[in-house]
N, C-alpha and C positions, 0 to 999 in steps of 0.2 A: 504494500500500500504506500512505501515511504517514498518507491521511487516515481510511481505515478504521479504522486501529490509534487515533485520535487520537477519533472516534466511538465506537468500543467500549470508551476506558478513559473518556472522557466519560458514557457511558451507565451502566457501571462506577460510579463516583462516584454519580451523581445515585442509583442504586441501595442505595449502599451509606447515603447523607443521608438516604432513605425509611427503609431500614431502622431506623436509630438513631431519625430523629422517633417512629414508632411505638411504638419501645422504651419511648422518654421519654414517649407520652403514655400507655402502658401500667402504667407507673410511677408517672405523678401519679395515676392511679385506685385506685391500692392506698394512696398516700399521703393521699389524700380518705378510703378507707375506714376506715385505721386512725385518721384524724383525728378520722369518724365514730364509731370504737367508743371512744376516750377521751370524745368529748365526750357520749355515753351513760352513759358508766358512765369516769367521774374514776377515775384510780389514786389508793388511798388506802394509808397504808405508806408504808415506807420501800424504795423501790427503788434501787438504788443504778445511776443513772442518770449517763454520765460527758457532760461536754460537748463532749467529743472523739469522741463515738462518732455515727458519724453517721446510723444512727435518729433520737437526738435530736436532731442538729444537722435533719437534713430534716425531723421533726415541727416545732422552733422554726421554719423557715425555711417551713412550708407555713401554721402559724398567724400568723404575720407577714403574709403575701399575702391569706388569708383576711380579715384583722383591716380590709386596708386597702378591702374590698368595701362597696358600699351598704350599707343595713339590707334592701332589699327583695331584693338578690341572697343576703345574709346569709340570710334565713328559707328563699328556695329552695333553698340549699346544706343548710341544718338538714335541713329534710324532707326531702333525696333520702338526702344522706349518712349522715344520726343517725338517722331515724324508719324511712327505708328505703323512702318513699313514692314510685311511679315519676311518669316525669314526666307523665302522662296524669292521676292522681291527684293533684299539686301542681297542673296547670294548672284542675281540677276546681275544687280549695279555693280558689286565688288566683282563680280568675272570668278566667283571663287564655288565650291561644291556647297549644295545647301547643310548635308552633314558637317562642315565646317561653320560654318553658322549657326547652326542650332549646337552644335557643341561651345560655343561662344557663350551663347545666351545662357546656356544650360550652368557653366561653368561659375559665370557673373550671377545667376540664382545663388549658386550654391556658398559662393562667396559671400556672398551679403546673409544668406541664412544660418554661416557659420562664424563670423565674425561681427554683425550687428545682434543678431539674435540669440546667441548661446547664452 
């Protein structure tokens, strides 16, 4: 009975680490999007923006990770996020395989969801 019970809170776990990955990489995608809509359209005013509030603390914390990307992952992040172009469309423009692109994207997910969100 002890190794069933020891299986199924194991299986349990590994379950519940799925879960949360997803969460987090669900979350760096809205974090890319809103990243996208400031770097479209700059807030301009006076918002009053605290540095304790952690919108902003994870907007600084996802343009941090972003800042430290090539130039050429730089531009395929612009166009998916900012312009809104898919990746079948960036791989078009850039003359490059679309599995290279969505490994791009996929990469700069992963990035943000393991370095803003942990």
């Amino acid at each position: 009975m002890g190794k069933k019970l020891n299986r199924t809170a194991g299986k349990v776990r590994i379950e519940a680490l799925q879960h949360q990955r997803k969460e987090r990489i669900s979350k760096a995608g809205l974090l890319l999007e809103r990243w996208g809509q400031q770097d479209r359209m700059p807030v301009t005013g006076e918002l009053e923006l605290s540095e304790v509030d952690p919108e902003f603390i994870e907007d600084q914390m996802t343009a941090e990770v972003l800042s430290s990307l090539t130039a050429e992952k730089m531009r395929i992040v612009r166009q998916h996020w900012s312009a809104g172009h898919s990746a079948a469309e960036i791989a078009e423009m850039e003359d490059q395989p679309r599995n290279e692109i969505r490994q791009v994207l996929g990469f700069v997910v992963e990035q943000i969801a393991d370095k803003v969100l942990k």
